[in-house]
C-alpha atoms as one frame of an Amber mdcrd trajectory, in Angstrom:
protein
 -54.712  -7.661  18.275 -55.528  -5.118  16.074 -57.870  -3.326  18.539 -55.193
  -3.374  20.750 -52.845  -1.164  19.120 -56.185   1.264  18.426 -56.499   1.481
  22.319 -53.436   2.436  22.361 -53.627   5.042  19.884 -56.275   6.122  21.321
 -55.087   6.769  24.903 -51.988   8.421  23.548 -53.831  10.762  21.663 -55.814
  11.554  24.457 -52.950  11.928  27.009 -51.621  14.429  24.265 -54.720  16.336
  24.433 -54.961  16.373  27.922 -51.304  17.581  27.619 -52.039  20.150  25.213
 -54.778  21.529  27.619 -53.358  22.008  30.414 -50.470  24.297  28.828 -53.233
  26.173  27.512 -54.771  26.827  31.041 -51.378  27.772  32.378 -50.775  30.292
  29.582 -54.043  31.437  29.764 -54.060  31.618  33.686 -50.240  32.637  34.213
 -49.027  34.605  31.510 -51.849  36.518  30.565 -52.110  37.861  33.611 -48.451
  38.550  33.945 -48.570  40.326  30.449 -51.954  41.880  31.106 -50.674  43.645
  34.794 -47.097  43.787  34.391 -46.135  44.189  30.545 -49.074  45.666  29.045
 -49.375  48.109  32.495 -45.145  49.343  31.824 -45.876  49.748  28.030 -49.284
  51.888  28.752 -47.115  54.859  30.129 -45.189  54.870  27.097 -47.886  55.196
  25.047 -48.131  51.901  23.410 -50.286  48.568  22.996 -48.615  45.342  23.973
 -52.927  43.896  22.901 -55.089  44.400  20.172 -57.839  47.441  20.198 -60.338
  44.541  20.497 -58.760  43.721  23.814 -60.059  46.395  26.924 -59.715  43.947
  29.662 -58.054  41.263  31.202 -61.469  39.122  30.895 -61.626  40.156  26.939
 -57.935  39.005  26.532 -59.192  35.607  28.618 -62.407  34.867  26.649 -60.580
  35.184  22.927 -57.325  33.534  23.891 -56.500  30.710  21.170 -59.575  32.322
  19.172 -58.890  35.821  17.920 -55.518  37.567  17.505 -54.651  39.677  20.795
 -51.579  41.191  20.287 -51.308  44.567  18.639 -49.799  44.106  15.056 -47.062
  46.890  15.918 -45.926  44.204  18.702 -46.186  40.867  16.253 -44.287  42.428
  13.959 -41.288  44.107  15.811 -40.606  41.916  18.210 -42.064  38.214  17.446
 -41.248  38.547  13.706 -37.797  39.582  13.904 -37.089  37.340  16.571 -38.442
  34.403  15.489 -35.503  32.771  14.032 -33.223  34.026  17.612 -36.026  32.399
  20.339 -37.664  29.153  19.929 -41.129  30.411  20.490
């Protein structure tokens, strides 16, 4: 019985992972790419970095998503920070 409920376990986790996944792959195919072309593109003209210096292209900002901080600081702090407790995000 006892091997049972670790099955179990085990398959939930593992239905959360594969949950976990493929909201990653949407964010990373989706959103990127709609902050990369559209939001980063609008805040370019005004002289402004929505992405970190690291970040020249959409392929860098791809490759280090989930693994190194993208956003430009300016951004993380005067939008996300003071924000945080108005959005659930």
């Amino acid at each position: 019985m006892k091997n049972d409920i670790t099955i179990s376990q085990d398959d939930t986790h593992a239905d959360y992972r594969d949950a976990l996944e493929k909201i990653n792959n949407i964010i990373r195919e989706k959103l990127l790419l709609y902050l990369w072309q559209d939001i980063n593109g609008a805040v370019a003209f005004m002289n402004n970095n929505l992405f970190h210096d690291t970040v020249n292209s959409f392929d860098d900002l791809y490759e280090k998503f989930g693994s190194e901080q993208n956003f430009f600081p300016m951004f993380l702090q005067e939008f996300l920070e003071p924000n945080k407790n108005k959005y659930s995000y």
